[in-house]
N, C-alpha and C positions, 0 to 999 in steps of 0.2 A: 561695306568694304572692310576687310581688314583691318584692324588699326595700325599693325606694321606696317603694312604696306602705306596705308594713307599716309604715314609720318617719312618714310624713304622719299613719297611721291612730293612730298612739301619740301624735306630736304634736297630731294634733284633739282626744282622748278619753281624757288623761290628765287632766287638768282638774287642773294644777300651775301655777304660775307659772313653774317649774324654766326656762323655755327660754323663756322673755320679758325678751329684753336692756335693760339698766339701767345703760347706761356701765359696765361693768367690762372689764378688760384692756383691750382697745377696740373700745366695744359686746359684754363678754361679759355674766354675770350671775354673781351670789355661789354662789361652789362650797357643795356638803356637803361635808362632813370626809372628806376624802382621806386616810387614814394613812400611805400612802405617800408624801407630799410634805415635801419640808426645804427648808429656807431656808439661804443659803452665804453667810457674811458675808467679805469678801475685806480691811476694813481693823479688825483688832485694836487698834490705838492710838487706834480712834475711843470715846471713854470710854462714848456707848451704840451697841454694835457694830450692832445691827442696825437702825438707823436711817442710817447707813452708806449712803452714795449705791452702791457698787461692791457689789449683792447680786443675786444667779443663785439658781437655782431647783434642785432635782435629784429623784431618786426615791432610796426604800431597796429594795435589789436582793436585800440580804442583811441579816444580824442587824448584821453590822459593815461593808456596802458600799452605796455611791451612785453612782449615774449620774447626771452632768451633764457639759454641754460641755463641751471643751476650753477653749475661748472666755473663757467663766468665770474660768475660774484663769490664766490666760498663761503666759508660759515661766519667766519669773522669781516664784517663788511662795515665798510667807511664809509665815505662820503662818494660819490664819483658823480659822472654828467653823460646826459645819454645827446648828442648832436644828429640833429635832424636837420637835410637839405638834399641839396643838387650832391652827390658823389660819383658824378662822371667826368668830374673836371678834378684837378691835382689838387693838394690842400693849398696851394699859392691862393686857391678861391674857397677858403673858408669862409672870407666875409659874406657870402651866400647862404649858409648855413646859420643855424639857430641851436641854441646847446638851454637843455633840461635838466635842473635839480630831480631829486627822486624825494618825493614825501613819505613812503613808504615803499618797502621791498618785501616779495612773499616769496621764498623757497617752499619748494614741494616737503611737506612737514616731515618725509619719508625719506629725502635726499641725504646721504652721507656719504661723504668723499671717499672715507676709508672702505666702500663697501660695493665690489664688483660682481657682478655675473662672469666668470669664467674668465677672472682674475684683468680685465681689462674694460670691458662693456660698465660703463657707470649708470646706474640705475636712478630711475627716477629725478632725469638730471632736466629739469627744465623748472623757469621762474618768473614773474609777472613782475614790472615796475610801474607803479607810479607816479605819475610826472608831474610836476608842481604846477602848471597850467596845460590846456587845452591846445593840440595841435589841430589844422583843419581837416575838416572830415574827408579829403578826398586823400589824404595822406592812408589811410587806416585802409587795412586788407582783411576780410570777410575770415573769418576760422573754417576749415572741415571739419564739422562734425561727424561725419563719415569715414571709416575707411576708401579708401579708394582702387579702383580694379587693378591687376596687377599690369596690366601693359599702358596705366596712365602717364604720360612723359611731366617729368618732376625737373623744377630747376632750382639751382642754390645759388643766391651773391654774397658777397663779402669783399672787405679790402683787407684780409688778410695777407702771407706770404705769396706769391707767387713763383718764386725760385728759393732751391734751397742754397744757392752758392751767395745771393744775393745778401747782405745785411739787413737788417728789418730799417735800419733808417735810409737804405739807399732804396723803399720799395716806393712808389708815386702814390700807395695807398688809393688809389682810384676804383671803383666799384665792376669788381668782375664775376663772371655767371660761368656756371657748367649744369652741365643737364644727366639726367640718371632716367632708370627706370629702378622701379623696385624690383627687388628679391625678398619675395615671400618666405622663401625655403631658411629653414635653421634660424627663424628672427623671433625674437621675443616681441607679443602683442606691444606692448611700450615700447618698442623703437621699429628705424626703419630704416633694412637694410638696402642698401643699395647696387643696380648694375653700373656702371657707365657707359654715357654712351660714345664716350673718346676717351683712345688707349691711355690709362695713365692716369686718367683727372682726376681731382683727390682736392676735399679741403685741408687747409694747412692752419698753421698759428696763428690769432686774428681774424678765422672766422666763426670760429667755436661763438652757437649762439645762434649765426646767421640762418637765415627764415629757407625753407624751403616748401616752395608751392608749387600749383597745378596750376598746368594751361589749361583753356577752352580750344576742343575742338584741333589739337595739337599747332595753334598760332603763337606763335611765343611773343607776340604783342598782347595778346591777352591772357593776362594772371587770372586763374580759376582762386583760388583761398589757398591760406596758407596751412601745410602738413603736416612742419615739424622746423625743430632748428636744429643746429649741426651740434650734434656731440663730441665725436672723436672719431679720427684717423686711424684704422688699425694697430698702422707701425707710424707712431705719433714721433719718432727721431727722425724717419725720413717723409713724411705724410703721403704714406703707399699703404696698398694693402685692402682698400677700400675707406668710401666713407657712412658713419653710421649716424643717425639722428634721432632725437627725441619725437616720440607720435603729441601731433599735440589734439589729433583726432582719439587718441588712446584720454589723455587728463581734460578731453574739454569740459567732461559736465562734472565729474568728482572732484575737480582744481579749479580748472582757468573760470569758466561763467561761475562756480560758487561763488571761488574768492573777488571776482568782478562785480558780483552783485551785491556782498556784505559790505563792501569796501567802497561804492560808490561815492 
């Protein structure tokens, strides 16, 4: 069958609300519980960290490792805390959650802020952390080593912005999803451009970092591996224009498994 058609015939005759945008991310809709998703708080002297304007998104790749951008973290990097749990419920239920020192941080040895592709597109912008102990394994999502076909259905969460009128401390921060397809056409091998599949949807500030992976079989209950995390917003003052991500099927074997295996 088709695969368009197969993914129309799931969205007619699943009779979910799952994929009925509701302002979230921008126009995305409230994720399920992602285990694989963390939150990066970037300022420690904020007395509640993670309400912190400077917060990035990431995946757990290993017991003790993260993939998020480089972007994220910058060159000059302090201390911060990566919090892993439930983020389908409002931060009221943080004590659900578990928060991670970093013992080490790897940027892509290539990454430099000041240096764009076609004066916007950041290069080489993704980063591994790890985490001062061991999350459990069923937290950690599989990598594509692969590129993947172009009509594969991709989806992105994060608790970043969702509205741009909204304050960032009026947002619930709760864990929201939109779904893409890729665009091949005019994309640089290291990132990955994206379609949408609802009008509008766009990641905003707060999800830069955040994971994006393949389904199985176009079931959005089941996560295929993760593809890349979210780099930037086109037009990053209004987060329009599309959204673009690091391949992290491009740095698996010359970054991410190197530096995960020197580093064990």
């Amino acid at each position: 069958m088709d695969p368009f058609l197969k993914l129309f015939i799931f969205i007619a005759f699943s009779g979910t609300n799952f994929l009925v945008p509701t302002g979230a991310i921008i126009r995305g809709m409230q994720s399920p519980d992602r285990k694989f998703y963390v939150r990066i708080a970037m300022d420690p002297e904020e007395p509640q960290v993670f309400s912190a304007p400077k917060v990035c998104g990431g995946a757990l790749v290993g017991t003790q490792w993260v993939v998020t951008a480089a972007s994220c973290l910058g060159i000059s990097i302090g201390s911060f805390l990566v919090e892993v749990g439930d983020f389908t419920k409002t931060d009221e239920f943080e004590f659900s959650r578990d928060h991670f020192s970093a013992t080490r941080i790897f940027l892509h040895p290539r990454y430099d802020p000041e240096i764009t592709f076609d004066g916007n597109v950041q290069m080489f912008d993704i980063a591994l952390i790890r985490l001062s102990s061991p999350v459990p394994k069923d937290r950690v999502i599989p990598m594509c080593d692969n590129f993947q076909p172009f009509h594969t259905l991709l989806g992105v969460c994060g608790t970043g912005r969702t509205s741009l009128n909204k304050l960032r401390s009026e947002e619930k921060n709760i864990l929201m999803e939109t779904h893409f397809f890729e665009n091949k056409l005019s994309c640089r091998k290291d990132n990955i451009c994206t379609k949408e599949l609802y009008a509008k949807s766009n990641i905003c500030d707060g999800d830069y970092g955040s994971p994006l992976f393949t389904f199985n079989n176009y079931n959005m209950s089941d996560v295929g591996c993760l593809y890349g995390v979210a780099s930037f917003a086109r037009d990053r003052k209004t987060c329009s224009g599309g959204s673009f991500f690091t391949s992290v099927s491009y740095f698996y074997d010359n970054f991410i498994k190197l530096t995960m295996k020197l580093y064990e």
